[in-house]
VOTORVEX-699070 format. One record per residue (C-alpha): residue number from 1; residue in three letters; x, y, z. Coordinates in Angstrom, 2 decimals, padded with zeros to 5 digits. Layout:
% VOTORVEX-699070
+-----+--------+---------+---------+---------+
: num : residu :      px :      py :      pz :
+-----+--------+---------+---------+---------+
: NUM :    ala :       X :       Y :       Z :
...
+-----+--------+---------+---------+---------+
% end
This chain:
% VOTORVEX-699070
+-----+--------+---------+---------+---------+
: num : residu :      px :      py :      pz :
+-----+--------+---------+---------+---------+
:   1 :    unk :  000.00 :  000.00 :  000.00 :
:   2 :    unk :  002.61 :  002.02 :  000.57 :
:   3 :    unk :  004.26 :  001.65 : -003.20 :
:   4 :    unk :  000.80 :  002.44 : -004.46 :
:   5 :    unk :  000.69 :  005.56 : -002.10 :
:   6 :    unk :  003.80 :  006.88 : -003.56 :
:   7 :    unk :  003.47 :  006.35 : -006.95 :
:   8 :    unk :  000.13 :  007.90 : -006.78 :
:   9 :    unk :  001.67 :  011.21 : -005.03 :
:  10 :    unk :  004.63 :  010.87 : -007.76 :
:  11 :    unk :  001.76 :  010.56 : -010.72 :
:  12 :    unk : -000.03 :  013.86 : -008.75 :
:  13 :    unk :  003.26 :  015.98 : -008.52 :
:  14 :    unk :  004.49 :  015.23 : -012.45 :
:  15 :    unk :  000.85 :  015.77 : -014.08 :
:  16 :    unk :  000.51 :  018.99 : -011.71 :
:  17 :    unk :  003.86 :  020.04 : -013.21 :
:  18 :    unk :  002.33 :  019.68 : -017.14 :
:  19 :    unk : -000.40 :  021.79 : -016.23 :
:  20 :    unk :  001.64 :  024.61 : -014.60 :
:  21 :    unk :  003.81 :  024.55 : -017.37 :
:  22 :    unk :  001.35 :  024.48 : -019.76 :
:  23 :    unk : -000.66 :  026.97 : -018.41 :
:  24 :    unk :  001.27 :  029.36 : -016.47 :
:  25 :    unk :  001.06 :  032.68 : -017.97 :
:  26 :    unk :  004.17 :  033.20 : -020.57 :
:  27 :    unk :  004.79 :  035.42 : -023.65 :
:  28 :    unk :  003.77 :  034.48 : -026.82 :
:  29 :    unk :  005.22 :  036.79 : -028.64 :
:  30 :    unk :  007.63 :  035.30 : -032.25 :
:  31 :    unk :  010.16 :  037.15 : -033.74 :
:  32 :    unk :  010.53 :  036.29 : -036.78 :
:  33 :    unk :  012.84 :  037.07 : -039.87 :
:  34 :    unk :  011.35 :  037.94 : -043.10 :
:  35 :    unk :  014.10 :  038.72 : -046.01 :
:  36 :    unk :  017.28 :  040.84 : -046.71 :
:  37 :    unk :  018.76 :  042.82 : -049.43 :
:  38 :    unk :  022.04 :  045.04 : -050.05 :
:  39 :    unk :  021.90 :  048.47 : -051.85 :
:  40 :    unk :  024.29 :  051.28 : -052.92 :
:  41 :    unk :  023.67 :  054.61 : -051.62 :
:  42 :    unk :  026.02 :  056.98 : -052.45 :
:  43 :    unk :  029.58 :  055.36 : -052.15 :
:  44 :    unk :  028.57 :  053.42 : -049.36 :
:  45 :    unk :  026.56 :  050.53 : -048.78 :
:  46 :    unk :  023.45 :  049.85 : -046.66 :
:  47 :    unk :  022.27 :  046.01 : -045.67 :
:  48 :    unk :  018.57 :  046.40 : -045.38 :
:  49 :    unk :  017.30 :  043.47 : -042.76 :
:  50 :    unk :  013.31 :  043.00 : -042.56 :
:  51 :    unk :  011.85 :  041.48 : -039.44 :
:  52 :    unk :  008.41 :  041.59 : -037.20 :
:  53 :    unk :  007.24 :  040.67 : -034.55 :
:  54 :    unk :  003.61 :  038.21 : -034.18 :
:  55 :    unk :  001.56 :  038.07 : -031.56 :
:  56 :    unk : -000.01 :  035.10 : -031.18 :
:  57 :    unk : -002.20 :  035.20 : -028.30 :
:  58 :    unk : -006.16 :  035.42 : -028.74 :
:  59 :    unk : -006.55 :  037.57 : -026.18 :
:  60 :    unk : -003.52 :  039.05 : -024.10 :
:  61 :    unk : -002.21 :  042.23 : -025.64 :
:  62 :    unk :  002.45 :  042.04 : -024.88 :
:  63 :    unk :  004.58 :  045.11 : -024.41 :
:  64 :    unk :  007.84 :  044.73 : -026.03 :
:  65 :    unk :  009.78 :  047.36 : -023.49 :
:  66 :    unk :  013.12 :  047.43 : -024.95 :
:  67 :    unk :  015.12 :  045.99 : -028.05 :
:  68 :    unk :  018.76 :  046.07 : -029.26 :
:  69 :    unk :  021.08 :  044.79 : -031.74 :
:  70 :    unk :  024.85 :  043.22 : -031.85 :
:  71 :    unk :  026.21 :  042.00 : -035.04 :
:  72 :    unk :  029.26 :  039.58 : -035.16 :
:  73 :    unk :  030.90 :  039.63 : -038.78 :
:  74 :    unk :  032.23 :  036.37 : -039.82 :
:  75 :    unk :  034.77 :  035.50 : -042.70 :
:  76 :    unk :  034.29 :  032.49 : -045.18 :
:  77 :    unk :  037.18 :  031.17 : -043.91 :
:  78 :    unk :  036.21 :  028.72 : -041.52 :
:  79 :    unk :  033.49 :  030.71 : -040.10 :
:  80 :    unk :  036.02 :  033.39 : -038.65 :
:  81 :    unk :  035.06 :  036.22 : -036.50 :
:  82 :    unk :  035.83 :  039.84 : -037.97 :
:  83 :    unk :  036.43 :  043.00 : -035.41 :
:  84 :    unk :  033.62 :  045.24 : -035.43 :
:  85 :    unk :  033.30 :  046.81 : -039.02 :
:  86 :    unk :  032.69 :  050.76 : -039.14 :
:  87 :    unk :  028.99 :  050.97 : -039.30 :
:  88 :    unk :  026.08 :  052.72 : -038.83 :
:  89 :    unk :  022.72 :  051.66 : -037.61 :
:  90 :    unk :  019.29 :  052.76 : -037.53 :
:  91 :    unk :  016.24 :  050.74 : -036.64 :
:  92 :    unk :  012.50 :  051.57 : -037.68 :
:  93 :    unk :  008.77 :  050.50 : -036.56 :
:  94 :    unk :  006.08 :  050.11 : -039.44 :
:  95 :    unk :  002.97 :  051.48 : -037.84 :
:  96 :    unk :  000.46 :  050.27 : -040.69 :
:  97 :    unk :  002.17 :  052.26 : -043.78 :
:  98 :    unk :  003.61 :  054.78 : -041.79 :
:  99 :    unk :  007.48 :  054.35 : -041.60 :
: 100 :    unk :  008.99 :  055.64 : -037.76 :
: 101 :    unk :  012.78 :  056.26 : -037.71 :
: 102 :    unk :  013.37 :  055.48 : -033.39 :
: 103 :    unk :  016.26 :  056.95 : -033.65 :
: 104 :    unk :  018.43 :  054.24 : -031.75 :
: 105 :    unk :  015.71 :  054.08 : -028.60 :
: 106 :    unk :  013.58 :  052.13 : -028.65 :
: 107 :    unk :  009.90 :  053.36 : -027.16 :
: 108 :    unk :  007.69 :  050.89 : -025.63 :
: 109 :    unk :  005.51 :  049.05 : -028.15 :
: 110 :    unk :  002.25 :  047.84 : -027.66 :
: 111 :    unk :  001.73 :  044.41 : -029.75 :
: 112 :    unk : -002.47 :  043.58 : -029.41 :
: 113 :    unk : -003.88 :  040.27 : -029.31 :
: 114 :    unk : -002.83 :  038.34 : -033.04 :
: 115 :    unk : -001.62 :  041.37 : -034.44 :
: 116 :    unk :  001.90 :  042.33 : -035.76 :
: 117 :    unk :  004.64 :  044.75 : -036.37 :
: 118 :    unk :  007.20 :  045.06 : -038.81 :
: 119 :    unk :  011.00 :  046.19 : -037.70 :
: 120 :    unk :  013.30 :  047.04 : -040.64 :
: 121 :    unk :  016.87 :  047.60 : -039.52 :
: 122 :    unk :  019.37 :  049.28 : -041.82 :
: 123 :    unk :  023.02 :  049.24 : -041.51 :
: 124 :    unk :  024.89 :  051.65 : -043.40 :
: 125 :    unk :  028.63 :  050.78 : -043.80 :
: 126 :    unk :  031.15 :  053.11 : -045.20 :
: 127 :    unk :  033.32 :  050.89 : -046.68 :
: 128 :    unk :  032.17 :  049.81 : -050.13 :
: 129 :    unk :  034.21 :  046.83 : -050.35 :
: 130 :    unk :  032.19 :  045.04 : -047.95 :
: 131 :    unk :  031.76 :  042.00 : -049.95 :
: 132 :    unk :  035.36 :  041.03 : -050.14 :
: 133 :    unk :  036.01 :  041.60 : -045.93 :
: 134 :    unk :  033.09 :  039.53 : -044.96 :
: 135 :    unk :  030.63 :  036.94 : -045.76 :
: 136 :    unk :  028.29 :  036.78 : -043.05 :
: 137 :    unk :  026.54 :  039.06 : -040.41 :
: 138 :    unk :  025.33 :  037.51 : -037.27 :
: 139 :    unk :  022.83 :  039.70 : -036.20 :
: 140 :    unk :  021.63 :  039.45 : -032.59 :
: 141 :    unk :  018.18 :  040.79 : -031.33 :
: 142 :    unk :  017.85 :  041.24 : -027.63 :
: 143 :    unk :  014.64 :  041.96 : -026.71 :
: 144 :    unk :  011.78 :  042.20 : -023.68 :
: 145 :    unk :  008.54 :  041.38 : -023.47 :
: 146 :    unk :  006.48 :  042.59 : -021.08 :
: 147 :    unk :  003.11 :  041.58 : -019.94 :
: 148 :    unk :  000.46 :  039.52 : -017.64 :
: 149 :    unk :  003.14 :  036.91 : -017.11 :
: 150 :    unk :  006.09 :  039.90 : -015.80 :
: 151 :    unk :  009.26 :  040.37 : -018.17 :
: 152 :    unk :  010.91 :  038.02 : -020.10 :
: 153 :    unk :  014.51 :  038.85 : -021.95 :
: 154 :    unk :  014.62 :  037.18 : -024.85 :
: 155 :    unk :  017.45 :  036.40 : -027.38 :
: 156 :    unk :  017.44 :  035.79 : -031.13 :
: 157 :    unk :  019.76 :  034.55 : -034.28 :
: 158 :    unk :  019.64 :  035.36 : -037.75 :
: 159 :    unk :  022.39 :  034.73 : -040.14 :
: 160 :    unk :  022.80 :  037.06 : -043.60 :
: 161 :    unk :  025.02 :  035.89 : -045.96 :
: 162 :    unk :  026.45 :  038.83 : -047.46 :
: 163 :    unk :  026.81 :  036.80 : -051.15 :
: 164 :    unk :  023.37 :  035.43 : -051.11 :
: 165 :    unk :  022.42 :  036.66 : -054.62 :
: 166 :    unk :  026.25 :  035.96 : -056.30 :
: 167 :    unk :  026.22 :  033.23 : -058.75 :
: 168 :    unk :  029.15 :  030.93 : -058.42 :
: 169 :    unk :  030.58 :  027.95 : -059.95 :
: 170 :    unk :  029.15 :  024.97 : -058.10 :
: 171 :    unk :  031.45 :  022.81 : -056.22 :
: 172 :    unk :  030.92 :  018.95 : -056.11 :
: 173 :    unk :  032.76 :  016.22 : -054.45 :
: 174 :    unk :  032.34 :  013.07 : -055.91 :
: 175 :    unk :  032.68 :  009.79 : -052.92 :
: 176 :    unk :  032.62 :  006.06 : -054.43 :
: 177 :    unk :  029.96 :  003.67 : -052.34 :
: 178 :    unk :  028.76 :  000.79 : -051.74 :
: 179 :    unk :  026.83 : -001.40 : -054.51 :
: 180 :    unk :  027.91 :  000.32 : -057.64 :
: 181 :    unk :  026.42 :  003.82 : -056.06 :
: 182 :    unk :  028.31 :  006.75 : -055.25 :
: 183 :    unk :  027.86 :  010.35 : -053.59 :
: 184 :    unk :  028.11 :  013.64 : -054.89 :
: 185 :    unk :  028.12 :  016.00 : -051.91 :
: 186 :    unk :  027.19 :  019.14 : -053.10 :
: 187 :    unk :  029.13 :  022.24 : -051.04 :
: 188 :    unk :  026.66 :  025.24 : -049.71 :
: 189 :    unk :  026.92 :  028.70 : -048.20 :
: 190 :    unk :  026.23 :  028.36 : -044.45 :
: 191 :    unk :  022.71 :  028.24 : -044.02 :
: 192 :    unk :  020.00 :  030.66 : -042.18 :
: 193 :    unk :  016.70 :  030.82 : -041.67 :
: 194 :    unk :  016.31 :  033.47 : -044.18 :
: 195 :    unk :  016.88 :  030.90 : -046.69 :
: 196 :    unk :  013.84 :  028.95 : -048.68 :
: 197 :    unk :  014.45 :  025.55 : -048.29 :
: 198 :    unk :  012.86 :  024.42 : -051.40 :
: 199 :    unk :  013.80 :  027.60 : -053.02 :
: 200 :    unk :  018.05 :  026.96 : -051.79 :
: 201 :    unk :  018.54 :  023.23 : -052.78 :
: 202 :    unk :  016.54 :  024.20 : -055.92 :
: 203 :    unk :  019.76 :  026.49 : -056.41 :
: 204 :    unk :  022.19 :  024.38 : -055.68 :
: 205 :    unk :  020.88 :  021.06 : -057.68 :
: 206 :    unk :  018.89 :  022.11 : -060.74 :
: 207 :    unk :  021.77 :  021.67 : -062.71 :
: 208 :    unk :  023.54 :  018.60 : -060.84 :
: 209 :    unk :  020.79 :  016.49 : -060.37 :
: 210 :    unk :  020.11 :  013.76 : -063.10 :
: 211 :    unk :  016.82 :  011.65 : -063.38 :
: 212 :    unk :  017.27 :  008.37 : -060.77 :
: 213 :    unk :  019.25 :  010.62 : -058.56 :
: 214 :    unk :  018.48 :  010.65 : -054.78 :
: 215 :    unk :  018.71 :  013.29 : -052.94 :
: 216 :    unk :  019.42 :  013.61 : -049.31 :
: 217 :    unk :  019.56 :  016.73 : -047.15 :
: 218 :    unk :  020.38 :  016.55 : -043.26 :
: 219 :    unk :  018.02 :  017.03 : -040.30 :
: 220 :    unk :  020.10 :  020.40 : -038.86 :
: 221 :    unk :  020.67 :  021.95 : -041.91 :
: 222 :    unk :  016.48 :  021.84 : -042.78 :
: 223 :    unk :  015.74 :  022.56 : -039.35 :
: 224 :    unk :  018.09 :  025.55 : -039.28 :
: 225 :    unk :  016.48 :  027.25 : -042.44 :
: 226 :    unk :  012.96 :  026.56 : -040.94 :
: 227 :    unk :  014.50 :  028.73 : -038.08 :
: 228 :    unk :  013.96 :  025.83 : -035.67 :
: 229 :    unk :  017.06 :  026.83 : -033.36 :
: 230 :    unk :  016.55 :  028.58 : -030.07 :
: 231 :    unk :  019.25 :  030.16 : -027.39 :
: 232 :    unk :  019.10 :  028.40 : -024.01 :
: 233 :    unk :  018.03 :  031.87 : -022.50 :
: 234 :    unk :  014.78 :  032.00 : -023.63 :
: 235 :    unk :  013.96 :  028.53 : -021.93 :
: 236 :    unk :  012.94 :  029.26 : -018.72 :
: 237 :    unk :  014.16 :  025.55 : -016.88 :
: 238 :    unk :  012.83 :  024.54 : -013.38 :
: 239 :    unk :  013.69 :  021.71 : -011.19 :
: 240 :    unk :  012.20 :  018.83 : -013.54 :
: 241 :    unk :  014.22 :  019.30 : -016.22 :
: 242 :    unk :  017.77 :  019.91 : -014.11 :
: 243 :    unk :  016.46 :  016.13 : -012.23 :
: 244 :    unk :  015.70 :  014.56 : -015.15 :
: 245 :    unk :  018.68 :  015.05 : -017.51 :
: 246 :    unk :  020.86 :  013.29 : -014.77 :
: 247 :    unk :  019.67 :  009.56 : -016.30 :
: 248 :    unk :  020.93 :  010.50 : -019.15 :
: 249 :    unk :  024.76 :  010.05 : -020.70 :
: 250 :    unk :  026.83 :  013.28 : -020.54 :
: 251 :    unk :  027.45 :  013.41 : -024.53 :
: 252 :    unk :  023.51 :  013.13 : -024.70 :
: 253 :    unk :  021.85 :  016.50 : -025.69 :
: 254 :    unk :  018.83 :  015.50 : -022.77 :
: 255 :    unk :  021.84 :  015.62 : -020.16 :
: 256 :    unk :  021.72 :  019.36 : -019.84 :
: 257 :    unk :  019.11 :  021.54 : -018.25 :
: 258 :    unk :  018.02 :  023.54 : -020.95 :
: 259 :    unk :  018.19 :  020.34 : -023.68 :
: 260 :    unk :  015.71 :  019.24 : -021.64 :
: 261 :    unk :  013.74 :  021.32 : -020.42 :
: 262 :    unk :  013.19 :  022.20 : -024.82 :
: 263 :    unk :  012.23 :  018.57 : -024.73 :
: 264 :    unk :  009.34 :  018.86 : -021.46 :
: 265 :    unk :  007.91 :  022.15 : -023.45 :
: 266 :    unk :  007.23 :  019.69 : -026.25 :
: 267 :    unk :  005.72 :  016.50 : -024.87 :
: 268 :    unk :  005.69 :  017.23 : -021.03 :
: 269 :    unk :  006.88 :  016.00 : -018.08 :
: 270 :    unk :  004.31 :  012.63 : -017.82 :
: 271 :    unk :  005.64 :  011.96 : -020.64 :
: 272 :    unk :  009.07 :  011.74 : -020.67 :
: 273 :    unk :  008.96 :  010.71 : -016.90 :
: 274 :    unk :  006.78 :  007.40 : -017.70 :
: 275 :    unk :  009.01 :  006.43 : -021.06 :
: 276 :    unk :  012.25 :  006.57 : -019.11 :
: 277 :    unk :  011.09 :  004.35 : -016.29 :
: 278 :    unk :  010.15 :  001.94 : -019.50 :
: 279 :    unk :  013.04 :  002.67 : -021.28 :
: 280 :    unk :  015.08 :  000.79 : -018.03 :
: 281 :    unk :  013.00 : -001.83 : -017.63 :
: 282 :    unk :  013.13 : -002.94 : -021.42 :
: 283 :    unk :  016.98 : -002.07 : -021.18 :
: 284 :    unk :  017.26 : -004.68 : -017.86 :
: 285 :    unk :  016.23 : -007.15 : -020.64 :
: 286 :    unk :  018.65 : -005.90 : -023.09 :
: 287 :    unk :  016.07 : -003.73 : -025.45 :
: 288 :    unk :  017.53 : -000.72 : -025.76 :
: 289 :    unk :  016.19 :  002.81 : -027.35 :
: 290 :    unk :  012.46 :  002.23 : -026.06 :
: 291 :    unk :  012.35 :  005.84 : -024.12 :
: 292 :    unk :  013.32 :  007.55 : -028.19 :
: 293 :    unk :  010.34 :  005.41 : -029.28 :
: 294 :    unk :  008.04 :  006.87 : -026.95 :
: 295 :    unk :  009.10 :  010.16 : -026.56 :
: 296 :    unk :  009.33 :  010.70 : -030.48 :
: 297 :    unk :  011.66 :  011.47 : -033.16 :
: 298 :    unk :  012.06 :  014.81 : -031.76 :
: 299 :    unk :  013.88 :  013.83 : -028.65 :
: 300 :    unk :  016.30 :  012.11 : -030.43 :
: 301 :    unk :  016.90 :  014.85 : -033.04 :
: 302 :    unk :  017.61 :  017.86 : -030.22 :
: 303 :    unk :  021.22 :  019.30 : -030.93 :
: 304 :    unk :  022.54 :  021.09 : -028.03 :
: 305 :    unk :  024.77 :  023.88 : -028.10 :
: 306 :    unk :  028.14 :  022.91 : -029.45 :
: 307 :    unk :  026.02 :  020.25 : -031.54 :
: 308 :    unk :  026.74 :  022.03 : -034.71 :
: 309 :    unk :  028.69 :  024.53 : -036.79 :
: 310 :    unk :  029.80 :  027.87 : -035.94 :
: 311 :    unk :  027.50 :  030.51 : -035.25 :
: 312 :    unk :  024.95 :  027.93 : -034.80 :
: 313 :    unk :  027.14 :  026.28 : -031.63 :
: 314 :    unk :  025.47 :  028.65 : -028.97 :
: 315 :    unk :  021.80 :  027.33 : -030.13 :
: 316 :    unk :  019.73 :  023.97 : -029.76 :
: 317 :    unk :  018.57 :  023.28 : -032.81 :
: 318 :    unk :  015.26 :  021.41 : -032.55 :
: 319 :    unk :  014.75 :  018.72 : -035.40 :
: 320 :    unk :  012.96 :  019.85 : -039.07 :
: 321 :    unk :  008.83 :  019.69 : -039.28 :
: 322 :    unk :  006.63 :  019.07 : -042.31 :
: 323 :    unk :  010.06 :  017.09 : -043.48 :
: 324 :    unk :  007.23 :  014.45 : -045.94 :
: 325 :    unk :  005.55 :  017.93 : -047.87 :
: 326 :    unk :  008.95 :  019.06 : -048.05 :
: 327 :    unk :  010.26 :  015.82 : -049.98 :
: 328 :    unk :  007.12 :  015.50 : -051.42 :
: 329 :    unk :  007.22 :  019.64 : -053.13 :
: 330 :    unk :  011.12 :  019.14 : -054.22 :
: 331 :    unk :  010.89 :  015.75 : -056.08 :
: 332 :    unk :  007.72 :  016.86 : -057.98 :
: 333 :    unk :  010.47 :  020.11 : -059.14 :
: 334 :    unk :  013.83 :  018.36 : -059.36 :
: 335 :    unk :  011.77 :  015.08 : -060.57 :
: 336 :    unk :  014.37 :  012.63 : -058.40 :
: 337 :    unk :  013.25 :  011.06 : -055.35 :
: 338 :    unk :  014.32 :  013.23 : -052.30 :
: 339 :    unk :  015.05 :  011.83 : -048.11 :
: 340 :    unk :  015.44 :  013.60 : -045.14 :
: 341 :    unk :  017.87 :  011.94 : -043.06 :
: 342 :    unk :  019.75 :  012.07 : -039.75 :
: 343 :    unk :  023.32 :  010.73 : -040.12 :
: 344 :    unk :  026.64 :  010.20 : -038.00 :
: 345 :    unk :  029.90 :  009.00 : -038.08 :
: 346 :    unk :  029.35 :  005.86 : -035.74 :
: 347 :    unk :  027.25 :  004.35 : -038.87 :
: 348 :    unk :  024.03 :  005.40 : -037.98 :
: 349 :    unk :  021.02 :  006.47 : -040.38 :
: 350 :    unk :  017.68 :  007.22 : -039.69 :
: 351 :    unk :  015.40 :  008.67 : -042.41 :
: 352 :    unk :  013.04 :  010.95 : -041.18 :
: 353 :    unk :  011.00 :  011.51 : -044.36 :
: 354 :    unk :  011.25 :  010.37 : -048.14 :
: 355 :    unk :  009.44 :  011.40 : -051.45 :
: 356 :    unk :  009.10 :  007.54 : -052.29 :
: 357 :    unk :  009.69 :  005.00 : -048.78 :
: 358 :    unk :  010.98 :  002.23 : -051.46 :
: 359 :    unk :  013.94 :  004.39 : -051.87 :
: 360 :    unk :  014.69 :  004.06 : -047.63 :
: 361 :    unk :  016.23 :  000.56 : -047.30 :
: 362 :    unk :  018.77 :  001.24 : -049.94 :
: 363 :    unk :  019.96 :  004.88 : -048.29 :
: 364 :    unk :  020.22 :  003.25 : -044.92 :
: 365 :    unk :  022.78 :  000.82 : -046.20 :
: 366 :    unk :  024.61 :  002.90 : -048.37 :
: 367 :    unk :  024.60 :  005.84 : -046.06 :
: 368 :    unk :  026.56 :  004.58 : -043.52 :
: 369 :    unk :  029.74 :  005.91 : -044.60 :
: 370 :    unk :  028.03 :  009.55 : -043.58 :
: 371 :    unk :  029.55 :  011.20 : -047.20 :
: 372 :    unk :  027.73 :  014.44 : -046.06 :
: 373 :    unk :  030.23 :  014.53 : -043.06 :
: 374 :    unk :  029.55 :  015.20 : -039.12 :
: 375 :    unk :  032.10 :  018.72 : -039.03 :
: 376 :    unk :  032.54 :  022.12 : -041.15 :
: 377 :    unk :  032.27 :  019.98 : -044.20 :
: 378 :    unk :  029.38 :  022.19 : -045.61 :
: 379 :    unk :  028.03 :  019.55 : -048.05 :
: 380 :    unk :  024.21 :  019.20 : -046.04 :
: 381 :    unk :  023.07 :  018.53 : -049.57 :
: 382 :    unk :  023.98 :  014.79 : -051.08 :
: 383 :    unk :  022.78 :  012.70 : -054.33 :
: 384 :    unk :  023.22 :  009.34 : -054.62 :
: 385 :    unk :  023.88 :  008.20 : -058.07 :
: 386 :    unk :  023.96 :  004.52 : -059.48 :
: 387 :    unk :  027.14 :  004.20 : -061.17 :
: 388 :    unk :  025.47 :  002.06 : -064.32 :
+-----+--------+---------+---------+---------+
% end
């Protein structure tokens, strides 16, 4: 009676948790990028960055209070970091089609109940070789809401690759595989989430691919364009998630706070609780991966920071969504079949999502090798090509 006691108090204190979390008051307020383009003005040049911001409650109006900018400037090489480039910066709020100038301060916006703003920010540099110093901007929004729930600092990401627009000779590197296949990784810009995924590997492969082609693209790379990366600051962890991600292994992206706490926002704490007491009684029998099976691809697919490349190493990167439309839209316009797919260097391959599932059996076989690579490699995009 006693066991039954306690687990009953245990089920009561983990489904209270789900509730608070899911209904404890908390902004829901999205930042969200929207596109980027470079113009001359005079002899200099200005970087013109369009963003808003979406409310998406149904009835709470959110104050954003304050909001700033820092920009890191990265070269191609390697993904270096630039010193601060002679700039200047000017940010502006759309109020319907009237264009405000805030002159650096930023006044206290009121954002009602699903409504929006738009934030253009413009940064005018006075050198006009621009292009050749740098090839990406890292531009960092820091920003509070403010609200029913208190004040919440938030933190977002956006890469802009300076080059975007430049047409350049496509680099391919051709790898020899397994049953008469082979791999032709195809090289990419470092991606953002101001980049179209159908739209990008439309850019990079209507040329390359031939008809009987596959094409594979990785989890993080999707995800990252679909902007589904986060900084750990805006998770707001409590005591369940710093218990739970002690039963996990220390290289495991669930063995840190925030990892997974990202992972109790998603399926709760009942949840993930319940599959990891099954998870160690099927692994006392020598089953092993039960807890990913009930918890979801998505556990499995969380990237922690230092999980990928550089900027991208201070974010978790959350896996892709809608990954079967996705395959589905770009094989109907490249006309090969196309797979999502999650691949390291330990031999492992999971496909997440494929135009045609007939094609799956053969990629996990011949995938093993991991052509795409697990570093800087920047080849997220492969096709597999029968050699006959």
């Amino acid at each position: 009676m006693f066991i039954v006691n306690i687990f009953l108090i245990l089920l009561f204190v983990i489904v209270f948790s789900d509730l608070y979390i899911n209904y404890f008051p908390k902004s829901k307020l999205v930042l969200v990028p929207l596109d980027f383009k470079l113009r001359k003005k005079d002899s200099n040049i200005e970087m013109v960055i369009d963003l808003k911001i979406t409310n998406k409650s149904k009835s709470k109006e959110t104050m954003v209070s304050n909001l700033s900018l820092d920009i890191d400037f990265l070269k191609s090489n390697n993904n270096q970091y630039l010193k601060e480039l002679n700039y200047e910066q000017r940010i502006y709020i759309y109020a319907g089609s009237i264009k405000k100038n805030i002159n650096n301060y930023w006044p206290t916006t009121i954002i009602k109940a699903n409504s929006e703003i738009s934030i253009q920010v413009i940064l005018k540099f006075k050198n006009s070789d621009l292009k050749n110093k740098i090839k990406y901007l890292w531009l960092k929004v820091f920003w509070d809401n403010y609200g029913h729930f208190g004040i919440t600092k938030k933190q977002d990401a956006f890469l802009v690759n300076v080059n975007r627009h430049n047409e350049k000779k496509k680099e391919l590197i051709q790898i020899p595989l397994k049953q008469g296949y082979k791999a032709i990784a195809v090289k990419t810009d470092l991606l953002g989430s101001f980049d179209n995924p159908i739209e990008t590997v439309m850019k990079y492969c209507k040329d390359v691919a031939k008809k009987n082609d596959i094409l594979t693209i990785g989890e993080t790379p999707l995800a990252i364009m679909q902007g589904r990366y986060i900084a750990p600051q805006n998770l707001e962890y409590n005591i369940f998630s710093k218990l739970l991600c002690y039963f996990f292994h220390p290289t495991s992206s669930l063995a840190t706070a925030c990892g997974m706490q990202l992972l109790i926002d998603k399926i709760g704490v009942t949840r993930i609780t319940f599959s990891l007491i099954f998870g160690f009684l099927f692994k006392c029998i020598g089953i092993k991966g039960i807890f990913y099976r009930l918890t979801g691809f998505e556990s499995s697919l969380i990237d922690d920071i230092s999980g990928t490349v550089v900027p991208y190493d201070k974010s978790i990167v959350m896996g892709p969504i809608k990954t079967k439309l996705f395959c589905e839209k770009l094989s109907k316009q490249l006309e090969v079949e196309v797979a999502v797919v999650d691949v390291n260097d330990l031999g492992g391959v999971k496909i997440l999502a494929s135009s045609n599932d007939s094609v799956n059996n053969i990629l996990k076989e011949i995938l093993k090798v991991n052509p795409a690579g697990n570093s800087d490699e920047k080849t997220p995009i492969v096709l597999i090509r029968n050699n006959e």
